[in-house]
C-alpha positions as CSV (number, residue, x, y, z in Angstrom):
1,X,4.5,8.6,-42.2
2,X,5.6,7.5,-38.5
3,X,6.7,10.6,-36.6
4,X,9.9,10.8,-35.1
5,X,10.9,12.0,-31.7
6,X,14.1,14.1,-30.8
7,X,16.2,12.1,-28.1
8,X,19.9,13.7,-28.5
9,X,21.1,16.9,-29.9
10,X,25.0,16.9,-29.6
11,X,28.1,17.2,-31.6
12,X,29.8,14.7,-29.6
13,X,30.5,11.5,-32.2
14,X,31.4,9.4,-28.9
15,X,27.8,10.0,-27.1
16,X,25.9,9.6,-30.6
17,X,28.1,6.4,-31.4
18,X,27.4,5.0,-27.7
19,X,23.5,6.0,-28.4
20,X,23.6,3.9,-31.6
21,X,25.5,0.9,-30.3
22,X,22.6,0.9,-27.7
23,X,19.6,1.5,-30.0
24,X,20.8,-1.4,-32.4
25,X,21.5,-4.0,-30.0
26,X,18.0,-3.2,-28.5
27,X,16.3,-3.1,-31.8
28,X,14.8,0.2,-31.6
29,X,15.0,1.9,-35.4
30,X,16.7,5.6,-35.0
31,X,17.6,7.9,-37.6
32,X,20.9,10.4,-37.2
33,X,20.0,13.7,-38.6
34,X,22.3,16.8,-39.8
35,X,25.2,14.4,-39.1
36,X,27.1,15.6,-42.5
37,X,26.6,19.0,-41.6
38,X,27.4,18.8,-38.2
39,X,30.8,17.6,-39.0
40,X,31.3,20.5,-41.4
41,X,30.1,23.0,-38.7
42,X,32.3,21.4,-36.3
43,X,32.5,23.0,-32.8
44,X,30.8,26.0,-33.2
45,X,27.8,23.9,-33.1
46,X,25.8,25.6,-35.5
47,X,24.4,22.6,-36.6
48,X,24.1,19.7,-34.2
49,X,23.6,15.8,-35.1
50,X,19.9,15.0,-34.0
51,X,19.3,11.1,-32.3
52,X,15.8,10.2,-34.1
53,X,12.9,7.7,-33.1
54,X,9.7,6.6,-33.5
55,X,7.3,8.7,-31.4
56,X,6.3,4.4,-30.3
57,X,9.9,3.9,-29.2
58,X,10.3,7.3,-27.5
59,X,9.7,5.7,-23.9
60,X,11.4,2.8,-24.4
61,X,14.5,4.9,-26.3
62,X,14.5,7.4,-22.9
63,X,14.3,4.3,-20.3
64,X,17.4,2.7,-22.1
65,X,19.5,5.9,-22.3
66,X,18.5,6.4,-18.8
67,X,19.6,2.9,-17.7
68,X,22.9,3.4,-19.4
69,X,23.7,6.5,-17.6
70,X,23.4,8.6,-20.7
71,X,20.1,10.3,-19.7
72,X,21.9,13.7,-19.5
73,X,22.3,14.3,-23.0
74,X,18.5,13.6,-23.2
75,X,16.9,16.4,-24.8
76,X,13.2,17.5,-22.5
């Protein structure tokens, strides 16, 4: 089982549907968790959607966000 590191923790659907669009063109697998519950916690952020990647695609996942002026929302 690959591990998986933790790029983005945010309740904001435009940041984490501006993280995917870049992830997918750029071929790097991620996984959205606590997306479902997220929504249902709303913003009281409770529960935050978690961006998701391969502890290999980690630096390469950073570098992109970085490049795209997202690197804020990166989590340390």
């Amino acid at each position: 089982m690959r591990q998986m590191a933790e790029l983005v923790r945010t309740n904001d659907l435009s940041v984490i549907s501006a993280i995917e669009g870049l992830l997918a063109e750029a071929d790097i697998p991620y996984t959205v968790a606590d997306r479902d519950i997220s929504t249902i916690s709303g913003s009281i952020d409770a529960v935050q959607a978690r961006v998701l990647v391969a502890d290999d695609d980690e630096a390469e996942a950073r570098e992109l966000l970085t490049d795209a002026a997202l690197g804020d929302w990166l989590r340390r």
